[in-house]
C-alpha positions as CSV (number, residue, x, y, z in Angstrom):
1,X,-40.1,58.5,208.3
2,X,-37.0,58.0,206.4
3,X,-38.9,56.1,203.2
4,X,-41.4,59.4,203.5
5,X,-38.5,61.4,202.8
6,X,-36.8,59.4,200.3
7,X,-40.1,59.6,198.3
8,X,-39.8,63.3,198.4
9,X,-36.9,64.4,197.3
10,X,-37.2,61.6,195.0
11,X,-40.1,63.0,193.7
12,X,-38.5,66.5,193.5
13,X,-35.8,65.6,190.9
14,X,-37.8,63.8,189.2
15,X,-40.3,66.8,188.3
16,X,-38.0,69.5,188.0
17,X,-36.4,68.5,184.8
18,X,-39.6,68.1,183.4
19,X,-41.2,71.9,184.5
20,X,-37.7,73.8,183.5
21,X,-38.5,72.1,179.9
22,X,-41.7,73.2,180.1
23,X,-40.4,76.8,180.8
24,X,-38.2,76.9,178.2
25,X,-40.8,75.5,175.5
26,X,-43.5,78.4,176.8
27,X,-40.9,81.6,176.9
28,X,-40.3,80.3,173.6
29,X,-43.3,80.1,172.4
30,X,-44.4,83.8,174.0
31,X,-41.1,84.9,171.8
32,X,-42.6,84.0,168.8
33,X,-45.7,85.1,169.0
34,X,-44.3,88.3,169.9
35,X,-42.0,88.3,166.8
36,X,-45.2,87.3,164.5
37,X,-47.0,90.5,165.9
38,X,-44.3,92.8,165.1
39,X,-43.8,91.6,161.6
40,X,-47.1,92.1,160.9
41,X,-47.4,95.9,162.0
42,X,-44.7,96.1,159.9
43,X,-41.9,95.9,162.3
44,X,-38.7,94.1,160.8
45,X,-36.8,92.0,163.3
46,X,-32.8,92.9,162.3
47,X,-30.7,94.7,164.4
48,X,-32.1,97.7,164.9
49,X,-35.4,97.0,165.0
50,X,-37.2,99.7,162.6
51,X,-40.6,99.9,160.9
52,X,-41.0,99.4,157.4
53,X,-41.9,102.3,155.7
54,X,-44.1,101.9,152.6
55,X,-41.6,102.5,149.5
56,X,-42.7,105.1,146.9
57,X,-42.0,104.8,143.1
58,X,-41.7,107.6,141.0
């Protein structure tokens, strides 16, 4: 029973390193994408965030 448990909780910190990584790699991923598709309606990504309005010359 004891050896059962060991391989458990042995098992346990082993894994979650490896899934908060994977976390951090996907929410980081999602941000991007989600920067991309603002840029390209036109959105700028500075502080505020504002839309690009098309410039006119005269």
């Amino acid at each position: 029973m004891n050896i059962k448990l060991t391989m458990i909780v042995l098992s346990i910190v082993i894994v979650m390193p490896l899934l908060s990584g994977c976390w951090t790699v996907a929410a980081a991923g999602a941000g991007a994408y989600g920067g991309y598709q603002m840029k390209k309606e036109g959105y700028t990504l500075q502080n505020p965030v504002t839309k690009e309005e098309k410039k006119t010359t005269k």
